[in-house]
N, C-alpha and C positions, 0 to 999 in steps of 0.2 A: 402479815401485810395485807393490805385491803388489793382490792383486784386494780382500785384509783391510781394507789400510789405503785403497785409494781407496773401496771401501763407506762406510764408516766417517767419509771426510770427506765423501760427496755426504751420507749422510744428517745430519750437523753441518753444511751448505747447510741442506740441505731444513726444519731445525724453524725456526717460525716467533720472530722476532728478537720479543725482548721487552725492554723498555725501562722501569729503576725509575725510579718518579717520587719528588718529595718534594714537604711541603706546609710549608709554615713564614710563621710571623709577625712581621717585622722590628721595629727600635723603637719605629717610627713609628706600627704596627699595619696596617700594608700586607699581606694575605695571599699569597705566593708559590707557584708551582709550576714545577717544573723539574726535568730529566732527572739533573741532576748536584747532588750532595750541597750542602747550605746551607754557609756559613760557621762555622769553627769557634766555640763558644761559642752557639750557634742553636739552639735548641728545634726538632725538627723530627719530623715523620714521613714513614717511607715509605709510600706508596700500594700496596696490590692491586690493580692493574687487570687489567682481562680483555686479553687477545690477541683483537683484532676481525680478520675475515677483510678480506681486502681486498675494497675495494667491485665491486657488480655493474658489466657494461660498460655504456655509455649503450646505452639503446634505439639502433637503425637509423630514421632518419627516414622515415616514411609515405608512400609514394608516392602519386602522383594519384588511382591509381585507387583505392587505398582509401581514400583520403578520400571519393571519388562513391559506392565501393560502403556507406560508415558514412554518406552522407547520403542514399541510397536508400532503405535499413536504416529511418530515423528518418521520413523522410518517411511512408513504408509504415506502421510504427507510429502516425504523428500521422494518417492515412487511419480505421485502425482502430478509434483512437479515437473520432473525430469521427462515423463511422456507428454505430459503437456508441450514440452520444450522442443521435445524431436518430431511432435505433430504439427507445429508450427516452424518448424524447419523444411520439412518435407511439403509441406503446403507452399512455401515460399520458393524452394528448387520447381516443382511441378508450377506455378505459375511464372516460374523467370522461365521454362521451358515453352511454355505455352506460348509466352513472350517471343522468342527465339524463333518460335517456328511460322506466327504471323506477320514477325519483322520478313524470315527468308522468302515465306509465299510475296507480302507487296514486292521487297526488290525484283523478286524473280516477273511479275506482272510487270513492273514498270519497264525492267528491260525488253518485254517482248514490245511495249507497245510506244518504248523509246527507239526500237530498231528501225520501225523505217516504213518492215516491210505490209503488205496487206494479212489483214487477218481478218477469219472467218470464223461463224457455226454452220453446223448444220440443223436446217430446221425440221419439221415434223415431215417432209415431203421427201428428205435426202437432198436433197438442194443446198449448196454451199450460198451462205448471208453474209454480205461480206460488209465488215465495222466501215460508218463513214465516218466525217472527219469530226464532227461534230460530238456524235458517240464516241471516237477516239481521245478527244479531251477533255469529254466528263468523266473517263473512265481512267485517265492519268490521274486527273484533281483527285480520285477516289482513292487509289492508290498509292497518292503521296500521302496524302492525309495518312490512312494507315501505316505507310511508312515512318511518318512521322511519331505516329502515334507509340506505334511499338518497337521501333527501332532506336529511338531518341532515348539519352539519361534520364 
């Protein structure tokens, strides 16, 4: 064989087989399909189908150790998660604390400067400075605010 004509038949091997189909509707109204031509007197069509490649080969089945090492993997992950989970719980208690205890200091201020009575510092000299009233009710407003702030749903 000349080197022409055996090219020439690997690559008439080589293209991929393709196969006409037909689609047809019997008497009966049965829908048909088939490689090879209907019965003469048949209404029929030929089909365009694509040329599909041949399928991928099966996966190689997983050995032991990668199973241990994708349930190590997941364990590790579900670790992550879970401390993640209790760090953000504990974060949440410690600021509903924080919460709690700047709600009690405003109540605890508003009462003293709800009661009535005079109140004072002492300044750099020992000398008692005693709140006037003015000072007494921006330092309510400041209080409620806070109150409200941290003590509110």
């Amino acid at each position: 064989m000349t080197p022409r004509i055996l090219l020439a038949s690997l690559l008439a091997l080589a293209l991929p087989a393709s196969a006409d189909m037909y689609k047809w509707v019997d008497e009966k109204g049965v829908t048909h399909y088939s490689e090879s031509p209907p019965p003469e007197g048949t209404q029929s069509k030929k089909l365009d189908l694509p040329v599909t490649p041949p399928s991928a080969p099966a996966a190689k089945p997983q050995s032991p150790e990668d199973w241990k090492a994708r349930e190590a993997e997941f364990r590790r992950r579900q670790l992550q998660k879970e401390n993640a989970e209790q760090a953000e719980k504990a974060q949440g208690e410690r600021s509903a604390e924080v919460r709690k205890a700047r709600c009690t200091e405003a109540q605890r201020r508003l009462d003293l400067l709800n009661a009535g009575r005079p109140l004072y510092r002492v300044n750099e000299k020992g000398e008692r400075v005693y709140m006037e009233d003015p000072d007494r009710a921006a330092q309510t407003e400041k209080w409620r605010k806070e109150a409200d702030q941290y003590c509110g749903s």
